[in-house]
One Martini backbone bead per residue (centre of mass of N, CA, C, O) as a GRO file, in nm:
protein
  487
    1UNK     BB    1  12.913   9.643  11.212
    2UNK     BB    2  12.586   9.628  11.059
    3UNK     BB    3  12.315   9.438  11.076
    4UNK     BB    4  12.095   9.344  10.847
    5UNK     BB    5  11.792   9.180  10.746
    6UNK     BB    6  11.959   9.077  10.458
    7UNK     BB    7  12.184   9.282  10.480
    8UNK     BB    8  12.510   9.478  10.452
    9UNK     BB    9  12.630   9.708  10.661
   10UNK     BB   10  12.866   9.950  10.654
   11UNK     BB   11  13.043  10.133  10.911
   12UNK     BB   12  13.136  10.402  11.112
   13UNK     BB   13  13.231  10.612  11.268
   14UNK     BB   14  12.950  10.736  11.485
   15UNK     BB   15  12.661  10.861  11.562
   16UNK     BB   16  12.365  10.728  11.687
   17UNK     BB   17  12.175  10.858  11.493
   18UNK     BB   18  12.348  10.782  11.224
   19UNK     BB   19  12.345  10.479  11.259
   20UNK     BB   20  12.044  10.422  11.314
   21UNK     BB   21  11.965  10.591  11.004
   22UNK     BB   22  12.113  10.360  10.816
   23UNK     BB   23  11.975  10.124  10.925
   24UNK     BB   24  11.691  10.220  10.819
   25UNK     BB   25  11.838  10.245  10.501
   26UNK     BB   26  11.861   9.932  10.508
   27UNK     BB   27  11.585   9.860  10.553
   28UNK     BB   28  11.469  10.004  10.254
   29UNK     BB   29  11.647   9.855  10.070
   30UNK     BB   30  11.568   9.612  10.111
   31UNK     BB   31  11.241   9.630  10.021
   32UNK     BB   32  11.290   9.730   9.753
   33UNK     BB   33  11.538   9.484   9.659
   34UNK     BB   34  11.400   9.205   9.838
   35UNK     BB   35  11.119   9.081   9.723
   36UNK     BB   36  10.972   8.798   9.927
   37UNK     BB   37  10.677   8.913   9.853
   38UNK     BB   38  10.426   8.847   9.640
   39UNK     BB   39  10.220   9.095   9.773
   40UNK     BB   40  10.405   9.311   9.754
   41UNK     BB   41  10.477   9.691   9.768
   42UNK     BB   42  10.645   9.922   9.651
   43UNK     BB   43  10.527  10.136   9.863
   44UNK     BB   44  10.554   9.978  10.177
   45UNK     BB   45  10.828  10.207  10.254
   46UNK     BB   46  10.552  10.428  10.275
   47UNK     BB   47  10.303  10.389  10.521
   48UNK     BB   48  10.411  10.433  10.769
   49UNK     BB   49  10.206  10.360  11.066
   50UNK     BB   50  10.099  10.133  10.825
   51UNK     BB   51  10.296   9.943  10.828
   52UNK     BB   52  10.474   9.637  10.822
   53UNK     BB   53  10.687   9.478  11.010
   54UNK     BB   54  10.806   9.297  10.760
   55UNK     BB   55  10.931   9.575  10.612
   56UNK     BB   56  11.150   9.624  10.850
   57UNK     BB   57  11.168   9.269  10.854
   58UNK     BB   58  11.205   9.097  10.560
   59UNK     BB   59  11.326   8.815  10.710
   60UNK     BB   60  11.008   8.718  10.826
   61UNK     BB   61  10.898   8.620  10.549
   62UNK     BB   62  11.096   8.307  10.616
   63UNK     BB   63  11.065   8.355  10.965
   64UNK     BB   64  10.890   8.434  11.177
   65UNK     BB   65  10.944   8.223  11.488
   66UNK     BB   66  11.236   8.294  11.411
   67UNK     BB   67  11.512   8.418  11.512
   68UNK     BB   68  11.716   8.703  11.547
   69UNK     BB   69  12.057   8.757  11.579
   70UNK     BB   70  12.199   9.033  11.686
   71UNK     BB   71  12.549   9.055  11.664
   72UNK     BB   72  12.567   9.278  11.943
   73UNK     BB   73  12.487   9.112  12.122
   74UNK     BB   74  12.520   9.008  12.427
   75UNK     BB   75  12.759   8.777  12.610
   76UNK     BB   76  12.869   8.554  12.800
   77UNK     BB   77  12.924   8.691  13.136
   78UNK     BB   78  12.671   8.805  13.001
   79UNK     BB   79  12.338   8.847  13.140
   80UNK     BB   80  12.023   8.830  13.141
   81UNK     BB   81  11.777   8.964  13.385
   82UNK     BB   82  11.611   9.208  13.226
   83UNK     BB   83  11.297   9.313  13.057
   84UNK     BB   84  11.178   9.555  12.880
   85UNK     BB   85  10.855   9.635  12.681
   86UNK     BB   86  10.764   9.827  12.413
   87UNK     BB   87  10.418   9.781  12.237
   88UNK     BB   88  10.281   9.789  11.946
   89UNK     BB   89  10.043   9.675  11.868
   90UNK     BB   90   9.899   9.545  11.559
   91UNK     BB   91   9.737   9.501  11.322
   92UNK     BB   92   9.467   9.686  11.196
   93UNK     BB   93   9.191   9.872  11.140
   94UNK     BB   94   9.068  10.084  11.077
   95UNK     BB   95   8.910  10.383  11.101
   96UNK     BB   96   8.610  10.547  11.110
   97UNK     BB   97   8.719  10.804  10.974
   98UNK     BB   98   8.828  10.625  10.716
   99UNK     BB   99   8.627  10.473  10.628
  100UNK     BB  100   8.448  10.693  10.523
  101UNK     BB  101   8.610  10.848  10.343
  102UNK     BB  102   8.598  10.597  10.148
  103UNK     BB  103   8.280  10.595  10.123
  104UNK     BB  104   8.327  10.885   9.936
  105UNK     BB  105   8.518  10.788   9.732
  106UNK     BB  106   8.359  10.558   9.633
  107UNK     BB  107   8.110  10.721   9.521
  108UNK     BB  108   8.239  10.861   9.323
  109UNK     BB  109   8.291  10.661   9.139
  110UNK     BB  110   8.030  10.529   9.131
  111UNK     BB  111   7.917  10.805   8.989
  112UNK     BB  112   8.085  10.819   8.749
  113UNK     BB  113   8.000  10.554   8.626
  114UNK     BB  114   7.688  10.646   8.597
  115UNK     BB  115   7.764  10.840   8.333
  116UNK     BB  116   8.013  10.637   8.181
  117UNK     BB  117   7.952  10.309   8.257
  118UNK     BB  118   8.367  10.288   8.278
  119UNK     BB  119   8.454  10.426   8.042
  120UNK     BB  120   8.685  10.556   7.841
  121UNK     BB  121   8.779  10.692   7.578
  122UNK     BB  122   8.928  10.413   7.457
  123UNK     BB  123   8.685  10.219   7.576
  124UNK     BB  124   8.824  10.106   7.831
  125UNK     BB  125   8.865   9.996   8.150
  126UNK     BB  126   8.925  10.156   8.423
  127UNK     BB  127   9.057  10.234   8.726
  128UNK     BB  128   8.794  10.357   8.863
  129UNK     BB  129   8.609  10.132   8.755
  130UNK     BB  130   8.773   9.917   8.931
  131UNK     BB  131   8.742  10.045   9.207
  132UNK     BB  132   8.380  10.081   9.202
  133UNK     BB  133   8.389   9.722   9.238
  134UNK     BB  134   8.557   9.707   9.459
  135UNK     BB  135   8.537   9.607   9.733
  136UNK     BB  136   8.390   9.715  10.046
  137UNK     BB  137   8.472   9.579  10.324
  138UNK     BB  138   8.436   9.837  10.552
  139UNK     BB  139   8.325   9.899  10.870
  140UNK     BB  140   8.233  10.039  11.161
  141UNK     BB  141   8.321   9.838  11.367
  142UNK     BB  142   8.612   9.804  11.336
  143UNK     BB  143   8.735  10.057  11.464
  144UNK     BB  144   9.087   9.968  11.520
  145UNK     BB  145   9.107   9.680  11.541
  146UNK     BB  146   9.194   9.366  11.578
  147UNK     BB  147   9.335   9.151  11.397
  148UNK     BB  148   9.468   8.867  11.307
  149UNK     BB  149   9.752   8.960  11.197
  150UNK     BB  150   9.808   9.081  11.443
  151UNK     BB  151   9.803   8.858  11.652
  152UNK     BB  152  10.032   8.700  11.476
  153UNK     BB  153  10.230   8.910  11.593
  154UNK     BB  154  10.224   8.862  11.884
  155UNK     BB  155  10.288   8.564  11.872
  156UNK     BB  156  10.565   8.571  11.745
  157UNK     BB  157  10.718   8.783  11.907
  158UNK     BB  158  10.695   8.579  12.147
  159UNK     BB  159  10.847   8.361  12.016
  160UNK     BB  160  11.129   8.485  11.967
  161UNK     BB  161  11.172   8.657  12.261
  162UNK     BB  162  11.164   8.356  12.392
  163UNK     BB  163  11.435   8.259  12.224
  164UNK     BB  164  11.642   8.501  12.263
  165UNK     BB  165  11.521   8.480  12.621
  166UNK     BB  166  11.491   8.202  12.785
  167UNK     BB  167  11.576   8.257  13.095
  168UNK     BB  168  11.348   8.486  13.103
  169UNK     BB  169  11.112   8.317  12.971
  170UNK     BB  170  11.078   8.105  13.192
  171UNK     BB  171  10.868   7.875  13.321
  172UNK     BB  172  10.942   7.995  13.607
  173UNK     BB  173  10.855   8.268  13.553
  174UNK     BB  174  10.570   8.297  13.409
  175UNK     BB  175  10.438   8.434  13.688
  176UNK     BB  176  10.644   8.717  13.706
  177UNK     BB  177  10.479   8.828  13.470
  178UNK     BB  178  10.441   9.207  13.341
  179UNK     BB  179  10.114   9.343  13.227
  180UNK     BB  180  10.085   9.641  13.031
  181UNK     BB  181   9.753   9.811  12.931
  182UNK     BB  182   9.582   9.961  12.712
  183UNK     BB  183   9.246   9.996  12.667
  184UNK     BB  184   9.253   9.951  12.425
  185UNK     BB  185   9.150   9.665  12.274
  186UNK     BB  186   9.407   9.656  12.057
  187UNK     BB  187   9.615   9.617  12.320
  188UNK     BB  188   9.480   9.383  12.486
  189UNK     BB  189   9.474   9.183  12.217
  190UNK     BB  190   9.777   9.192  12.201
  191UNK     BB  191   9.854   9.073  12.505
  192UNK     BB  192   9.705   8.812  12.451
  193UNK     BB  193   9.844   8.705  12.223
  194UNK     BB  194  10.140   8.701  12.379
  195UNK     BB  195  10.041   8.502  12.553
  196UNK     BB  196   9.975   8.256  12.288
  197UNK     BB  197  10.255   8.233  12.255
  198UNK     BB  198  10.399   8.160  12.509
  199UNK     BB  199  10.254   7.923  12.541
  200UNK     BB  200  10.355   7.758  12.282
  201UNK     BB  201  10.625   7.775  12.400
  202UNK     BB  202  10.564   7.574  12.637
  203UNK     BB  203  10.308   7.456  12.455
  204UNK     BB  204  10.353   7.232  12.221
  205UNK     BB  205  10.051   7.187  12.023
  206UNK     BB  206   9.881   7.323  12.204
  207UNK     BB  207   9.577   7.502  12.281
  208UNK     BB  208   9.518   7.781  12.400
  209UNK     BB  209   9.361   7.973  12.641
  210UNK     BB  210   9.205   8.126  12.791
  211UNK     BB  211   9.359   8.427  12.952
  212UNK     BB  212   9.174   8.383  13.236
  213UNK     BB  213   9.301   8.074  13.250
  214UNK     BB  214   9.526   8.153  13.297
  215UNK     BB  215   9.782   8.181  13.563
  216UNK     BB  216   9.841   8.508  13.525
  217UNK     BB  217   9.647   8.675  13.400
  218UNK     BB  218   9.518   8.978  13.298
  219UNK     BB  219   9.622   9.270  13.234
  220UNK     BB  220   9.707   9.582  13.324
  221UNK     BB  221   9.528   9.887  13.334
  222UNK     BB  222   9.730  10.203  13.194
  223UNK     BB  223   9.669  10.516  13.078
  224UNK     BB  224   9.925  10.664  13.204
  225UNK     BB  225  10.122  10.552  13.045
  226UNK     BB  226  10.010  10.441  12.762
  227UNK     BB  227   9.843  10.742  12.779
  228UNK     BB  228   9.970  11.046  12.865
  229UNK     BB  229   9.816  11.209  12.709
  230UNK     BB  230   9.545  11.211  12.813
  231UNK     BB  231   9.688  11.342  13.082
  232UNK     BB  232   9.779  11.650  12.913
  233UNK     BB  233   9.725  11.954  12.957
  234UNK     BB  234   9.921  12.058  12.739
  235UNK     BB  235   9.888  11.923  12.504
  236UNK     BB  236   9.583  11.916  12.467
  237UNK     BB  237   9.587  12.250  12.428
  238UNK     BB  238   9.826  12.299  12.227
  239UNK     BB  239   9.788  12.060  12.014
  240UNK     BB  240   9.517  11.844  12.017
  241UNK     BB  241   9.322  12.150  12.048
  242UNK     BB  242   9.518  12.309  11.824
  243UNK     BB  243   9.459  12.443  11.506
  244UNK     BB  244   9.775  12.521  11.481
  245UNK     BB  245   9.992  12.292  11.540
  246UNK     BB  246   9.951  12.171  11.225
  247UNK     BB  247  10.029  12.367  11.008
  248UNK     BB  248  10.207  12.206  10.816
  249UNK     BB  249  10.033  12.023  10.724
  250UNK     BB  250   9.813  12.179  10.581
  251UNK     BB  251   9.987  12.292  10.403
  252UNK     BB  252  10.099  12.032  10.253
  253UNK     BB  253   9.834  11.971  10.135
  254UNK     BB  254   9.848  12.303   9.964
  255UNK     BB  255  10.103  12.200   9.839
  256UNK     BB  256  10.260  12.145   9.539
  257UNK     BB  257  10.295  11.836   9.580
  258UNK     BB  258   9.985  11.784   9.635
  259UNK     BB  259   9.849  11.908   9.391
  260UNK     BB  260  10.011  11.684   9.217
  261UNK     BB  261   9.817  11.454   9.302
  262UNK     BB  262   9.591  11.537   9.267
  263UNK     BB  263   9.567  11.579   8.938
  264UNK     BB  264   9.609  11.337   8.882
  265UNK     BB  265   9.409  11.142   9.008
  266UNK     BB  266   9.173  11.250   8.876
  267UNK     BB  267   9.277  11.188   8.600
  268UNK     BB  268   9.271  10.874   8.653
  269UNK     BB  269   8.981  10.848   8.739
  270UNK     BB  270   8.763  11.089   8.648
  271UNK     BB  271   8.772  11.304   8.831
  272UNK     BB  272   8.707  11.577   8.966
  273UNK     BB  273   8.932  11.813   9.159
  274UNK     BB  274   8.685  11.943   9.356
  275UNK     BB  275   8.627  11.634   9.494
  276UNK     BB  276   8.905  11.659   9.581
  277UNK     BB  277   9.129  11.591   9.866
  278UNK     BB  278   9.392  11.516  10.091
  279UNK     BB  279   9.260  11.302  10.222
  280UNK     BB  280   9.174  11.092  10.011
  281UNK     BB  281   9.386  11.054   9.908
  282UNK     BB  282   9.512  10.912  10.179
  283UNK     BB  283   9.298  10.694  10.196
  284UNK     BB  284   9.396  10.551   9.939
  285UNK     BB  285   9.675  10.480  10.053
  286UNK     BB  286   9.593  10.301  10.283
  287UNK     BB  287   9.431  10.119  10.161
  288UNK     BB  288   9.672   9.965  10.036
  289UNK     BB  289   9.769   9.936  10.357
  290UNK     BB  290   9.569   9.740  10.447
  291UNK     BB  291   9.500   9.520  10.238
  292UNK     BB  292   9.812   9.412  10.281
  293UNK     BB  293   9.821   9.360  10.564
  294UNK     BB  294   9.521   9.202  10.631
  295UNK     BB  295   9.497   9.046  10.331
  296UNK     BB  296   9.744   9.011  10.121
  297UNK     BB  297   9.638   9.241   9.916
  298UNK     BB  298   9.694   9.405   9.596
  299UNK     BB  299   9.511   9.647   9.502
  300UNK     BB  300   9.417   9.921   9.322
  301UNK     BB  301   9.489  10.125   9.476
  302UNK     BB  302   9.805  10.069   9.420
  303UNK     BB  303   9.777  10.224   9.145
  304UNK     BB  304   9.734  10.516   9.163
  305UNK     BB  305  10.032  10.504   9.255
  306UNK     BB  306  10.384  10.594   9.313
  307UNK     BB  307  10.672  10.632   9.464
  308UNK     BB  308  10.650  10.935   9.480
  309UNK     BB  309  10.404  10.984   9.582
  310UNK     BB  310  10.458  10.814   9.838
  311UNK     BB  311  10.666  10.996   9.971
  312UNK     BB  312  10.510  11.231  10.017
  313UNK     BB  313  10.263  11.091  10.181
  314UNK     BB  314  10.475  11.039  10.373
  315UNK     BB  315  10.520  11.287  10.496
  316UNK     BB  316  10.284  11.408  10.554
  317UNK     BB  317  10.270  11.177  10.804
  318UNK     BB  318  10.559  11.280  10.938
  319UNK     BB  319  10.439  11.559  11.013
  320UNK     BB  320  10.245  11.492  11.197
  321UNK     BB  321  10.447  11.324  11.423
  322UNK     BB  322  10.642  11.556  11.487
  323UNK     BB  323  10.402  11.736  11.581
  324UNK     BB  324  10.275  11.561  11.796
  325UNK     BB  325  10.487  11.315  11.886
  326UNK     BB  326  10.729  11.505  11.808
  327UNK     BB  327  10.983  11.769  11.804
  328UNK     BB  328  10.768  12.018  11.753
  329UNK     BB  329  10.686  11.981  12.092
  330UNK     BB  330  10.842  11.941  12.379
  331UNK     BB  331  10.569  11.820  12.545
  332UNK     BB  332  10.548  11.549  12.359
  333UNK     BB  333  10.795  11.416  12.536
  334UNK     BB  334  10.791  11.542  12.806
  335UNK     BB  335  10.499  11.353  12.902
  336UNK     BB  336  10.708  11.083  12.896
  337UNK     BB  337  10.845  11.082  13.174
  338UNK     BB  338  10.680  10.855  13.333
  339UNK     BB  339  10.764  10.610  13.164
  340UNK     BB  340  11.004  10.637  13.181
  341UNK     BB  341  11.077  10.614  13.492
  342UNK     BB  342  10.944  10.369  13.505
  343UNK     BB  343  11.166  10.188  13.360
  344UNK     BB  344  11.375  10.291  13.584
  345UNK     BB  345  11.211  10.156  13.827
  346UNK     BB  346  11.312   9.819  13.726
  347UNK     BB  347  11.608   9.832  13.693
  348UNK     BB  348  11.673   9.931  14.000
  349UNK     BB  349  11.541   9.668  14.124
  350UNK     BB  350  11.731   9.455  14.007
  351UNK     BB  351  11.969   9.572  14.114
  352UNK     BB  352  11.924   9.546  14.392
  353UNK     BB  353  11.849   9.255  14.376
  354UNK     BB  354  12.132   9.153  14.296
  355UNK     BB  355  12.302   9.281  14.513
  356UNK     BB  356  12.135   9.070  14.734
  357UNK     BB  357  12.069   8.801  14.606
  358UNK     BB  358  11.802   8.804  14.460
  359UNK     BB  359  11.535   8.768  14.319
  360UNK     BB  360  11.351   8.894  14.041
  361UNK     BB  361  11.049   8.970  14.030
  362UNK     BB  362  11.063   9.109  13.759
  363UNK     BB  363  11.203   9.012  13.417
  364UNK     BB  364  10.929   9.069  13.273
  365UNK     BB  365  10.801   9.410  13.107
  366UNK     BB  366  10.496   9.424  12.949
  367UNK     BB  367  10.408   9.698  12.711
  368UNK     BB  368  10.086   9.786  12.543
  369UNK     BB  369  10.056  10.030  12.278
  370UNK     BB  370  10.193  10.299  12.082
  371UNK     BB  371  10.296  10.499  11.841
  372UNK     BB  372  10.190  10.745  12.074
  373UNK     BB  373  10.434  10.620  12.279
  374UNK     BB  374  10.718  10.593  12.130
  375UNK     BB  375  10.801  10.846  12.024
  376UNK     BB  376  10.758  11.048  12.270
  377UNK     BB  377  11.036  10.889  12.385
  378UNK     BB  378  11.245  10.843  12.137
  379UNK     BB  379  11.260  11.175  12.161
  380UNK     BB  380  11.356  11.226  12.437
  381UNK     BB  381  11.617  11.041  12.403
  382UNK     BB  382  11.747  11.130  12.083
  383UNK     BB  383  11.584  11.009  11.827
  384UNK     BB  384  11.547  11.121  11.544
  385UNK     BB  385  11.730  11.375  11.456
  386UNK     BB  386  11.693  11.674  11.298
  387UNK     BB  387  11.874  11.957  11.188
  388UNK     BB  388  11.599  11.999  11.076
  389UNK     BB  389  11.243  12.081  11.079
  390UNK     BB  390  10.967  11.960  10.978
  391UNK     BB  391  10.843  12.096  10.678
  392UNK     BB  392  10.647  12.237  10.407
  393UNK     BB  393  10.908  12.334  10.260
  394UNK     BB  394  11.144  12.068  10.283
  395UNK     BB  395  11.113  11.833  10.143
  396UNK     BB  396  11.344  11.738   9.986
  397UNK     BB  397  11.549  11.804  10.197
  398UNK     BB  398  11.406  11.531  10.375
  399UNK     BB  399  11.445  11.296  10.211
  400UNK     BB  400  11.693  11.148  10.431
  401UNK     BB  401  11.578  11.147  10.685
  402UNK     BB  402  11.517  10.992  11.012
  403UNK     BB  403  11.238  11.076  10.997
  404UNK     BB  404  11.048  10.779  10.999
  405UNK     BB  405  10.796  10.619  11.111
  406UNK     BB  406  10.764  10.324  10.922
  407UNK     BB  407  11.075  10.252  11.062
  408UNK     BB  408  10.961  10.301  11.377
  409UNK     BB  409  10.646  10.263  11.351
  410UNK     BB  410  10.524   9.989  11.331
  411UNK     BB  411  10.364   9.725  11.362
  412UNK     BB  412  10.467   9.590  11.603
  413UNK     BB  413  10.652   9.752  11.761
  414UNK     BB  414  10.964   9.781  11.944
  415UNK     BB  415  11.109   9.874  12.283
  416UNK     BB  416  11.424   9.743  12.435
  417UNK     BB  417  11.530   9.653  12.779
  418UNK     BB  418  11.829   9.536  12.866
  419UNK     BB  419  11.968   9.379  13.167
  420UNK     BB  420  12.329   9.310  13.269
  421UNK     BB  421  12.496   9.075  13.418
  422UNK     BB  422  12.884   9.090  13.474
  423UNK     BB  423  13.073   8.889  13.524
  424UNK     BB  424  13.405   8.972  13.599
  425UNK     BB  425  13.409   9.253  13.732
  426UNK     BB  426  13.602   9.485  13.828
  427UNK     BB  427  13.394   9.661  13.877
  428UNK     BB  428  13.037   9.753  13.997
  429UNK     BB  429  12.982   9.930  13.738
  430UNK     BB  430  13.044   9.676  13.541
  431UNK     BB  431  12.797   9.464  13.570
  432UNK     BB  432  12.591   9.679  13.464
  433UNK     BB  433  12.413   9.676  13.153
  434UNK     BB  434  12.282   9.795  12.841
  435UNK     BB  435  12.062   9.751  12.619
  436UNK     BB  436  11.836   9.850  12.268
  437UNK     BB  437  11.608   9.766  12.113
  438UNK     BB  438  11.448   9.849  11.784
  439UNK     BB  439  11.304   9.559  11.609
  440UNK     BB  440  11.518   9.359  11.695
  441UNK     BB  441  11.743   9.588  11.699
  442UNK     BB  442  11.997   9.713  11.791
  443UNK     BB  443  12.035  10.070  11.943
  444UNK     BB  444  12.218  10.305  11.961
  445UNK     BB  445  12.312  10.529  12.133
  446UNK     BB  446  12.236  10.877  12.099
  447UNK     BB  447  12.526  10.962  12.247
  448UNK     BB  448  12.684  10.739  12.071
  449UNK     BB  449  12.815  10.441  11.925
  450UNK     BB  450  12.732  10.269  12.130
  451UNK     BB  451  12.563   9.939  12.219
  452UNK     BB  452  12.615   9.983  12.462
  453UNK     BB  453  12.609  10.034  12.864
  454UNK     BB  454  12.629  10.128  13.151
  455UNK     BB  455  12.395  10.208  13.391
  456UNK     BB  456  12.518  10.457  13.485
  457UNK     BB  457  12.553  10.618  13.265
  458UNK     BB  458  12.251  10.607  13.156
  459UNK     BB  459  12.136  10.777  13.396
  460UNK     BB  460  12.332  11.032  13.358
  461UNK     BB  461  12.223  11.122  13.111
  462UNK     BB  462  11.941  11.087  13.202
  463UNK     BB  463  11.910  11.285  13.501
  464UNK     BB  464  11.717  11.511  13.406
  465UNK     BB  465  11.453  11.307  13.340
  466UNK     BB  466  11.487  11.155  13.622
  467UNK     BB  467  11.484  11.399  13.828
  468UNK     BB  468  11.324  11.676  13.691
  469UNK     BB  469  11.069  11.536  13.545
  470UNK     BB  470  10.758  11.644  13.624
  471UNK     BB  471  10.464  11.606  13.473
  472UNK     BB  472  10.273  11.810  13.676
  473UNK     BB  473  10.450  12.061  13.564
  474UNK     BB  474  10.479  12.009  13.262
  475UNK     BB  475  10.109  11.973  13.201
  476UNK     BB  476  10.102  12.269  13.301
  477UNK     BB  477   9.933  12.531  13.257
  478UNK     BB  478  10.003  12.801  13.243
  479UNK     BB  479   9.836  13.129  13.300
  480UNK     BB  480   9.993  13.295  13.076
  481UNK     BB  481  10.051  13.361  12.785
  482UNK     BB  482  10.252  13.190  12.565
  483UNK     BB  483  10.491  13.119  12.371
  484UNK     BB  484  10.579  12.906  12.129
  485UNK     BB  485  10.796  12.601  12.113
  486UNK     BB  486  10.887  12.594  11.848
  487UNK     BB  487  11.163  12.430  11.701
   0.00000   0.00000   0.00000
């Protein structure tokens, strides 16, 4: 039986994929059906990468500090000696891409207000009227930074995962924690914030110092792990800077679904529909997914779509995500070999360090990257794998899919990995065991149902990527053309 946040889900003897998948649809339906949050929006549930942290974990709602503890987690015998934990920034201001964006769409708005006044047919005030009024107060310089919602992401999660692993957490650890984090600002901020919940965590009711004052000192920039993608030559060149490689983004754009929320919005709006494309239409769903992430306002933004509308644009968003960060192409979680290996070279060496009788030198190993760091990954992993690949063609079909990102990457995401120490152990193999957590919830292994691992059985399921991937050679490209490896 596994407990989601707010609800109890009940589930069988299935692959942990399938476990997974459950999971994730339960609470996608806790969101839907036990709003508890006042400036909640119907839409929340399908905001993709743009997601709220606590939409996917609506229990924090009423209590963002307390931890929550997923009864798969192990206890007794087993003590958690090792924690390693991959975190995606906190909540971000848009990019400055995006942002113009919307000032273009709100020109059209404001253009079209001053042809007709803002006045409908039937003489009231229509919402595009109410749009064009709306404050724009998105400026160039925000772009993608974090806001102060993120800082309080990482401040909190630092509270929870401190109360739920006291042991690792504990001040006597304080100066062997290693926090590596992406370059951008946005990584950096969210890294300092986690020390400030930690700092809290020490000293309660005392004012956190900078970062740079503290006795830790700043965290090391790395992105060769967190940023690996922009180190691989043959991503670069066949995804990230191929006009083909996200055809079916492109073709959904242009695609049946989308042109019919294209000619709503035009007549909602009562602007041209040759003045809309795909792009303007999804800048627009993602405002109502800032103004509320941001600044928990249900913006008018949020009135021009419906559920449906919702689902559509969430597809469109996990197209892209599947083709560029997941399964559409090897080479995108293939890239993140090093990454893999980073963690479990963390790992062999705590089990090394116990069965020597040492301490444990990195007790807690903090990383603060992207969405587009942990897709990657827990792709190579064999996570959040669907039957057939999402195409442009095949939206229906793939309404149930498992590939969600804003259920699998919102805001302040993480995966953890826990290695535990399990005394009275029968033989040397059963000592270390490891669970895997996903947004602060067990995530079941890819390849059973199991919630737990021998760590040496883990090791061996993933044998070939911890032996065989090799970076330098995955990220080579070809010499000569070859085809492509779309799956």
């Amino acid at each position: 039986m596994l407990r989601a946040p707010g609800c109890l889900l009940r589930t069988s003897v299935a692959p942990a994929a399938a476990l997974a998948a459950a999971l994730l649809s339960s609470l996608a339906r806790c969101s839907l059906l036990e709003p508890r949050d006042p400036v909640a929006s119907s839409l929340s549930p399908y905001f993709g990468t743009k997601t709220r942290y606590e939409d996917v974990n609506p229990v924090l709602l009423s209590g963002p500090e307390a931890p929550w503890r997923d009864p798969e987690l192990l206890e007794g015998t087993c003590t958690p000696v090792q924690l390693v934990a991959l975190i995606r920034h906190g909540t971000r201001y848009p990019t400055v891409k995006q942002i113009r964006k919307l000032r273009q769409l709100h020109g059209l708005l404001q253009a079209r207000g001053s042809r007709d006044g803002g006045a409908s047919r039937t003489g009231s005030r229509d919402l595009g009227a109410a749009l064009a009024d709306w404050p724009l107060w998105y400026a160039d310089w925000m772009d993608g930074q974090l806001v102060e919602k993120g800082r309080q992401d990482m401040r909190q999660l630092a509270l929870r995962l401190a109360s739920l692993f006291p042991a690792l957490f504990s001040r006597e650890n304080y100066g062997r924690l290693r926090l590596i984090t992406s370059s951008k600002h946005r990584c950096m901020d969210s890294s300092a914030a986690f020390l400030q919940g930690l700092w809290q965590h020490y000293h309660p009711g005392l004012p956190p110092p900078d970062v740079a004052d503290m006795e830790f000192g700043p965290p090391t920039v790395n992105d060769k792990l967190m940023r690996f993608f922009d180190h691989c030559e043959k991503f670069l060149t066949e995804v990230e800077k191929n006009a083909t490689a996200l055809y079916h983004v492109e073709a959904f754009k242009t695609g049946p679904e989308m042109q019919n929320i294209l000619k709503k919005v035009a007549a909602t709006l009562q602007v041209p529909v040759n003045d809309l494309n795909a792009d303007l239409i999804q800048v627009a769903f993602f405002t109502c997914s800032f103004d509320l992430a941001i600044k928990g306002v249900k913006s008018p933004w949020c009135d021009v779509f419906d559920i449906d509308d919702a689902k559509v644009l969430e597809y469109l968003n996990d197209l892209k995500q599947y083709w560029k960060r997941g399964y559409g192409y090897t080479i995108n979680s293939r890239s993140s070999c090093t990454l893999f290996q980073d963690i479990f070279q963390h790992l062999d060496k705590a089990v090394e360090q116990k069965q020597r009788s040492q301490p444990i030198s990195s007790p807690v190993i903090l990383q603060f990257g992207h969405a587009e760091t942990l897709l990657p990954l827990l792709s190579l992993m064999g996570y959040f794998k669907d039957k057939e690949p999402l195409t442009a063609y095949n939206y229906k079909k793939q309404m149930h899919r498992k590939f969600r990102s804003g259920l699998i990457v919102p805001y302040a995401s993480n995966l953890i990995f826990v290695l535990y120490h399990c005394e009275n152990a029968k033989t040397p193999k059963e000592q270390f065991r490891v669970q895997m957590l996903l947004n602060e919830k067990v995530l079941p292994l890819a390849y059973s149902q199991e919630t737990v691992s021998f760590y040496e059985d883990l090791k061996n399921h993933y044998k070939d990527i911890l032996q065989s991937c090799q970076t330098s050679e995955e990220c080579e490209l070809a010499r000569a053309n070859s085809t492509s490896d779309e799956l």
